[in-house]
TORDONU-763523 format. One record per residue: x, y, z of N, C-alpha, C in turn. Coordinates in steps of 0.001 Angstrom, whole numbers, plus 500000, padded with zeros to 6 digits. Layout:
<node><n_u>X</n_u><n_v>Y</n_v><n_w>Z</n_w><ca_u>X</ca_u><ca_v>Y</ca_v><ca_w>Z</ca_w><c_u>X</c_u><c_v>Y</c_v><c_w>Z</c_w></node>
...
//
This chain:
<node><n_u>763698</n_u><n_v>119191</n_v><n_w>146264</n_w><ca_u>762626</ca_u><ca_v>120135</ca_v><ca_w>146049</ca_w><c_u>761325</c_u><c_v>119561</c_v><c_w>146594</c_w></node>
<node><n_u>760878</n_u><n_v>120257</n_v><n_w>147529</n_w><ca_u>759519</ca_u><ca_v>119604</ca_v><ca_w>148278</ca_w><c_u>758407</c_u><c_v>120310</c_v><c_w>147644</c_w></node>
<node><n_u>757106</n_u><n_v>119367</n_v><n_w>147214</n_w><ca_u>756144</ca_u><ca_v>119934</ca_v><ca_w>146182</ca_w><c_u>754888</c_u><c_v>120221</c_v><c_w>147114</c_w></node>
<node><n_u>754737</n_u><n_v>121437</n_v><n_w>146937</n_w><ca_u>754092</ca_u><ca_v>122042</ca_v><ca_w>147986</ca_w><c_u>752236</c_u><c_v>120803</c_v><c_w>147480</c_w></node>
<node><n_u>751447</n_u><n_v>120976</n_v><n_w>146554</n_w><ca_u>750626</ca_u><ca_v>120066</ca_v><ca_w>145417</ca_w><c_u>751230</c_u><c_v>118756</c_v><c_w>144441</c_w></node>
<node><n_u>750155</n_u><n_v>118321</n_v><n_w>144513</n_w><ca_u>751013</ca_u><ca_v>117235</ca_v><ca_w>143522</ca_w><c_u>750716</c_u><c_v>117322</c_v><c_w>142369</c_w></node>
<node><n_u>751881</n_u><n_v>117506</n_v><n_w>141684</n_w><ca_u>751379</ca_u><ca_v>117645</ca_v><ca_w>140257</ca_w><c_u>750911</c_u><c_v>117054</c_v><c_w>139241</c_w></node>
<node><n_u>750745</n_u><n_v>117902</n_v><n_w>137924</n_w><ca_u>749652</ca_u><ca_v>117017</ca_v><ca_w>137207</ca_w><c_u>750768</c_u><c_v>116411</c_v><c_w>135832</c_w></node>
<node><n_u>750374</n_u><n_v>115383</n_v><n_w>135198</n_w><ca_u>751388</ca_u><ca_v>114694</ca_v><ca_w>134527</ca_w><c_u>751998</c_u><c_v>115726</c_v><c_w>133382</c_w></node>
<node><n_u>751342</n_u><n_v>116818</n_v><n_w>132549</n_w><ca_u>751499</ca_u><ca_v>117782</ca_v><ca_w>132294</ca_w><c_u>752856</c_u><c_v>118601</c_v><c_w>132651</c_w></node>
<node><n_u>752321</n_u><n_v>118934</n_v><n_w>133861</n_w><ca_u>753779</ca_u><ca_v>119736</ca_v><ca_w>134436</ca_w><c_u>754866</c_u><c_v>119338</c_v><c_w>134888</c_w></node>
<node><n_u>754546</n_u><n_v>117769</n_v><n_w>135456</n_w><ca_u>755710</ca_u><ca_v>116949</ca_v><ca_w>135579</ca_w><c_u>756415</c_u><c_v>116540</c_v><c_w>134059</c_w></node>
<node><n_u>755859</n_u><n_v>116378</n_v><n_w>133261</n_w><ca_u>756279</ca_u><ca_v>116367</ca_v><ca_w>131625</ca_w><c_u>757049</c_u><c_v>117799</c_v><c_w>131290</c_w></node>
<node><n_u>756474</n_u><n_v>118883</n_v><n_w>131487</n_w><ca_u>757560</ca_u><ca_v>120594</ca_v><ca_w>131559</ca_w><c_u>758558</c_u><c_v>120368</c_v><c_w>132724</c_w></node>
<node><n_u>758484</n_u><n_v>119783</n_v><n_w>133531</n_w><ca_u>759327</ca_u><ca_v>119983</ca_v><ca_w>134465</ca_w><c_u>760849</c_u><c_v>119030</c_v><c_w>133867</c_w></node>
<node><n_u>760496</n_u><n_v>118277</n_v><n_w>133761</n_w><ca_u>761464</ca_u><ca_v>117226</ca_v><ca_w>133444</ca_w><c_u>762305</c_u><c_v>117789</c_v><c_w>132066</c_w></node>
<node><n_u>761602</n_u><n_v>118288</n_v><n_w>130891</n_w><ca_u>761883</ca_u><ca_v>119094</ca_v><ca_w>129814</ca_w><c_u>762834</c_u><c_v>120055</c_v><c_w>130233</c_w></node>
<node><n_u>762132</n_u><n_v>120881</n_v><n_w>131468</n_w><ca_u>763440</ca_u><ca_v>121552</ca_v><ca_w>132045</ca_w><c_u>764753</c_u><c_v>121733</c_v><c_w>132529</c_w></node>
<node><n_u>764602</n_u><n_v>120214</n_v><n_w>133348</n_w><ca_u>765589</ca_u><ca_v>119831</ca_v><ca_w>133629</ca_w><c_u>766816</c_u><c_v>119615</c_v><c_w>132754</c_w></node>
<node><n_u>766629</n_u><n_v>118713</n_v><n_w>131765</n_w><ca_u>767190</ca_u><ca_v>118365</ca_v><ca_w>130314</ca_w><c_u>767938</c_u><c_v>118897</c_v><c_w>129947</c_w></node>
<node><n_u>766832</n_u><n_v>120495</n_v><n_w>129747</n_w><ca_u>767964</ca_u><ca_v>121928</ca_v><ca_w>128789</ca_w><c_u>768813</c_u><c_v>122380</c_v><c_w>130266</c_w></node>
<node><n_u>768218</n_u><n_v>122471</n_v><n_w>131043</n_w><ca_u>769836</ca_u><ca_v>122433</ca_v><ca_w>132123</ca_w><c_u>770868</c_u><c_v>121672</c_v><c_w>132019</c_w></node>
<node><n_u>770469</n_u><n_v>120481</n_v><n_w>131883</n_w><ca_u>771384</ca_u><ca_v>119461</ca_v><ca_w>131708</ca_w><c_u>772553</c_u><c_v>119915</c_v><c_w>130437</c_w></node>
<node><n_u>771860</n_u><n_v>119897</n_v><n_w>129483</n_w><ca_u>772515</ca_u><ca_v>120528</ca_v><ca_w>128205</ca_w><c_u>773392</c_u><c_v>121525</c_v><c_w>128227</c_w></node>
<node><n_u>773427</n_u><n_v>122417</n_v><n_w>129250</n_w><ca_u>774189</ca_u><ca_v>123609</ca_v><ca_w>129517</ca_w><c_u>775567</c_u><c_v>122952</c_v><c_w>129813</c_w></node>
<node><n_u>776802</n_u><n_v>123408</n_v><n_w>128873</n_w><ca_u>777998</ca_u><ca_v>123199</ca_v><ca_w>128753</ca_w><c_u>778753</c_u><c_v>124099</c_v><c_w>130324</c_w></node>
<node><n_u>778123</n_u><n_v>124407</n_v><n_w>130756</n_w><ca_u>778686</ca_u><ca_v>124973</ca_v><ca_w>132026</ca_w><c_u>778575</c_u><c_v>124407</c_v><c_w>133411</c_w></node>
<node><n_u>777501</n_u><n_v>123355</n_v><n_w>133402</n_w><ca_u>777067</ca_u><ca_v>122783</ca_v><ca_w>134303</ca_w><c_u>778049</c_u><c_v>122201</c_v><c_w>134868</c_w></node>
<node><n_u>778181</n_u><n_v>122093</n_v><n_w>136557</n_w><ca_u>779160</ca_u><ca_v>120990</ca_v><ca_w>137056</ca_w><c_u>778514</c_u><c_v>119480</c_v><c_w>137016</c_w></node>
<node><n_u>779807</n_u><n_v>118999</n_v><n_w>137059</n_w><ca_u>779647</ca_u><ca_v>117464</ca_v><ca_w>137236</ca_w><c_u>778538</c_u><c_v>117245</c_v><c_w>138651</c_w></node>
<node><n_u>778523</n_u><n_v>117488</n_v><n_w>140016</n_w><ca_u>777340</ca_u><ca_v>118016</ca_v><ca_w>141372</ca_w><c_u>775886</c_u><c_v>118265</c_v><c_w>140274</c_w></node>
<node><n_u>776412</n_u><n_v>119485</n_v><n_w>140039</n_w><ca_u>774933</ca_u><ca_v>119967</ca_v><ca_w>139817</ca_w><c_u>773910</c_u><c_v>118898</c_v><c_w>138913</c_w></node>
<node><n_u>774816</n_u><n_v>118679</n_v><n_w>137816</n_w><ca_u>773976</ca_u><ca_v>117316</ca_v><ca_w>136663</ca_w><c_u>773450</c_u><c_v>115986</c_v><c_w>137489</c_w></node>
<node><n_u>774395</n_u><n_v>115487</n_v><n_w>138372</n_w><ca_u>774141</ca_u><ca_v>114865</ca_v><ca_w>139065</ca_w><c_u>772423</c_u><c_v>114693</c_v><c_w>139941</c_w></node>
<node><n_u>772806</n_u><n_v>116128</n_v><n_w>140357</n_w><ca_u>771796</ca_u><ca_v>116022</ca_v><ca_w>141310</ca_w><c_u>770193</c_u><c_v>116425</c_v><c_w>140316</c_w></node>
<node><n_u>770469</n_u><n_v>117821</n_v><n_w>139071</n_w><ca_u>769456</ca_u><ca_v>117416</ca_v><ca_w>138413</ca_w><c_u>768589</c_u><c_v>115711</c_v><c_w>137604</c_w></node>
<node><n_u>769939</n_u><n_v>115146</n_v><n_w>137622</n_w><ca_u>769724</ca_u><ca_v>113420</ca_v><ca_w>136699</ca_w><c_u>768658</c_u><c_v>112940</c_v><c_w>137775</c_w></node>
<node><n_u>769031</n_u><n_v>113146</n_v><n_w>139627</n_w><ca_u>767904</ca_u><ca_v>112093</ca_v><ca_w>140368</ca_w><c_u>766910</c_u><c_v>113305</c_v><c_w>140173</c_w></node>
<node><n_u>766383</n_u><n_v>114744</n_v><n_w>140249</n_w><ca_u>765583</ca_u><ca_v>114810</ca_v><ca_w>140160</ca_w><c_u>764353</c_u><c_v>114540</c_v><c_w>138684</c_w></node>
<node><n_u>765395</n_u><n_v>114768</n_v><n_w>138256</n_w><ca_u>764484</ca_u><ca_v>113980</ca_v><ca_w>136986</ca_w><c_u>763736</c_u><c_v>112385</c_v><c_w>136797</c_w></node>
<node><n_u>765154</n_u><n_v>111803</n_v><n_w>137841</n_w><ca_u>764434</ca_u><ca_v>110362</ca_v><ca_w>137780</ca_w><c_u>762980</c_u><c_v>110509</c_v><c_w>138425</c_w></node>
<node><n_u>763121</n_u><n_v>110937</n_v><n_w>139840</n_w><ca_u>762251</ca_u><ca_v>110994</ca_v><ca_w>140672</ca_w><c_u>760600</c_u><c_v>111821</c_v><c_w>139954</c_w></node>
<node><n_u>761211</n_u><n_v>112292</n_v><n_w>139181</n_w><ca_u>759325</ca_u><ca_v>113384</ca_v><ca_w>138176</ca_w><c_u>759141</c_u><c_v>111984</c_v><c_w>136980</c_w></node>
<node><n_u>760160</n_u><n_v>111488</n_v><n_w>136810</n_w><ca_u>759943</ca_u><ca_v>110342</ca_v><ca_w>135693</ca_w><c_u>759152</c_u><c_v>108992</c_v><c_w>136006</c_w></node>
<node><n_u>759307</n_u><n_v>108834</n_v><n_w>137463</n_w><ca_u>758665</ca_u><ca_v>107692</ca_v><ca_w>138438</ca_w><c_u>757396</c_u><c_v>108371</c_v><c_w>138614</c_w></node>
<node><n_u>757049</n_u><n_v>109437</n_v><n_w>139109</n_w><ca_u>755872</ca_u><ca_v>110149</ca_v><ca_w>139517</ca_w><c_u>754806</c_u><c_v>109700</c_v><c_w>137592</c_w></node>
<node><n_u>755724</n_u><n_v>110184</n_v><n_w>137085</n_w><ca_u>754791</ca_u><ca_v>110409</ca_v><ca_w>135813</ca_w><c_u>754475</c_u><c_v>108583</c_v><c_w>135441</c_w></node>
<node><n_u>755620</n_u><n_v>107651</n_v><n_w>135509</n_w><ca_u>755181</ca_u><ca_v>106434</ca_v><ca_w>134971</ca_w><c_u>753904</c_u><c_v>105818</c_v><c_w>136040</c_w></node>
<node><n_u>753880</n_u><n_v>106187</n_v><n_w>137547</n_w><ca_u>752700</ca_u><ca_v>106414</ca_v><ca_w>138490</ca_w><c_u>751820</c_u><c_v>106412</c_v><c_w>137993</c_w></node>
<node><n_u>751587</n_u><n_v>107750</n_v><n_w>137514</n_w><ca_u>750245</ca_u><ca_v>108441</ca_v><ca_w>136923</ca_w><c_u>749479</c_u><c_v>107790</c_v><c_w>136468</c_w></node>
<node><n_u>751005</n_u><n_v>107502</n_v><n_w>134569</n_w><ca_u>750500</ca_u><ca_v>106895</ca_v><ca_w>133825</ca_w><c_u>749377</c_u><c_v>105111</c_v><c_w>133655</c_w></node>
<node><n_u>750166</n_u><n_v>104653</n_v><n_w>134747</n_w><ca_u>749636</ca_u><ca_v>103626</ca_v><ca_w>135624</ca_w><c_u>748312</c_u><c_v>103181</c_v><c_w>136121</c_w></node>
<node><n_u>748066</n_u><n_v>104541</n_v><n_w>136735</n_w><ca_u>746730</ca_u><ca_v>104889</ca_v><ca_w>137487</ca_w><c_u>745955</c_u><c_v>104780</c_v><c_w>136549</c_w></node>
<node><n_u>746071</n_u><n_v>105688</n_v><n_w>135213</n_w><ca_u>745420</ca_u><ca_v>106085</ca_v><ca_w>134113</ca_w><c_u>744826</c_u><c_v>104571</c_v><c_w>133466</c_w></node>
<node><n_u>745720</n_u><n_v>104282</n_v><n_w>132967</n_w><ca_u>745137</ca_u><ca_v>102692</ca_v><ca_w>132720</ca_w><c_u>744876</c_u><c_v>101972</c_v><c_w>133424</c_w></node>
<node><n_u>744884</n_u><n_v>101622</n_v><n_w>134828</n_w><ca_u>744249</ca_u><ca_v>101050</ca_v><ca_w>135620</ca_w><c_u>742436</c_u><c_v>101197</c_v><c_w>135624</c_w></node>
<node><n_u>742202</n_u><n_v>102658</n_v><n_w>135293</n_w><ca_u>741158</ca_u><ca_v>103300</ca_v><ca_w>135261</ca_w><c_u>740285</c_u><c_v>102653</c_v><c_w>134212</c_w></node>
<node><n_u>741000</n_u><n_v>103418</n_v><n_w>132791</n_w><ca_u>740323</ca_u><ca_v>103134</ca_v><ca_w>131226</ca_w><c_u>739287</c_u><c_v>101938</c_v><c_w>132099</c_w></node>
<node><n_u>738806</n_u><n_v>101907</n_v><n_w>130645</n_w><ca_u>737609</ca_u><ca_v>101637</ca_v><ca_w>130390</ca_w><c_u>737790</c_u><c_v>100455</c_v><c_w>129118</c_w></node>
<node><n_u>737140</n_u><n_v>099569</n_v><n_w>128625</n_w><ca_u>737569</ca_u><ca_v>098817</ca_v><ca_w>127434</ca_w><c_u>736024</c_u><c_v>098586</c_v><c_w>127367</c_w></node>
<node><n_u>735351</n_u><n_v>098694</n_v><n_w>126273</n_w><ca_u>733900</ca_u><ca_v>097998</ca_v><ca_w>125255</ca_w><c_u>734430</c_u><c_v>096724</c_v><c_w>124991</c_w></node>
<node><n_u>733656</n_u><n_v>095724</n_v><n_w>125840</n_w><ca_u>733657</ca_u><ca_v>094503</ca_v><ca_w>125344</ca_w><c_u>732502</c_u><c_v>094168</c_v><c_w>123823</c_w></node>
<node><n_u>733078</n_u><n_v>093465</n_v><n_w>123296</n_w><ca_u>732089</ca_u><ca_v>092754</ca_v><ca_w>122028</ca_w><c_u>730637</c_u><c_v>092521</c_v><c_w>122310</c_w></node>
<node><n_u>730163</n_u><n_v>093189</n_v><n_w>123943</n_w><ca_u>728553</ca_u><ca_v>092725</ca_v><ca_w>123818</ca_w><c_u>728353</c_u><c_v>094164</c_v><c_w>124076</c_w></node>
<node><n_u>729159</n_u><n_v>095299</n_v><n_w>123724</n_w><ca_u>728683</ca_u><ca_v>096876</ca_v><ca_w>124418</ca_w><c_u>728905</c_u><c_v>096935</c_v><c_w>126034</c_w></node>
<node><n_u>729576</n_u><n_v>096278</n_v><n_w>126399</n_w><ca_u>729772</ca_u><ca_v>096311</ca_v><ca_w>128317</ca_w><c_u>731071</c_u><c_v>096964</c_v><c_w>128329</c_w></node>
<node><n_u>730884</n_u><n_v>097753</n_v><n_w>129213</n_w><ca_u>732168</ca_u><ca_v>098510</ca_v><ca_w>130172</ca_w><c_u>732793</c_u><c_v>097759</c_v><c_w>131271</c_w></node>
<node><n_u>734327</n_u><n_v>097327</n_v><n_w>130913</n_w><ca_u>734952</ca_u><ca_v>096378</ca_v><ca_w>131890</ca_w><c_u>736202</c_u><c_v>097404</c_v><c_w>131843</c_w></node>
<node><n_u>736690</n_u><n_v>097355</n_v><n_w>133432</n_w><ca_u>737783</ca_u><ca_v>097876</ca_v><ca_w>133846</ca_w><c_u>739292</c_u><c_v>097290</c_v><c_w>132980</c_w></node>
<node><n_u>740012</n_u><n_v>097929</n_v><n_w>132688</n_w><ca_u>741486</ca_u><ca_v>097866</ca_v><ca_w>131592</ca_w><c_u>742117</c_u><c_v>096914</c_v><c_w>132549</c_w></node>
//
């Protein structure tokens, strides 16, 4: 699935949710689970990314009131 935007950790979090309850479906082939399991990996890497970035970012109050990078 080619992502036209990149998404926001949000929808990669619904997306992956989605995947799941597919997964869950007692009808599913052995192919199809398969191929949903890497796309899930692949929104699960994107999101631990993110998450990454995110704290790279933060912010931490040092003990004298100063703003130092996380």
């Amino acid at each position: 699935m080619a992502e036209e935007k990149e998404s926001g950790l949000e929808e990669l979090l619904i997306e992956i949710e989605e995947i799941l309850e597919q997964m869950e479906d007692k009808e599913i082939s052995l192919e199809s689970s398969f191929l949903l399991y890497e796309e899930g990996m692949k929104k699960l890497k994107l999101c631990n990314n993110k998450i990454d970035q995110v704290e790279k970012k933060m912010l931490v109050i040092t003990g004298q009131g100063e703003l130092e990078e996380f």
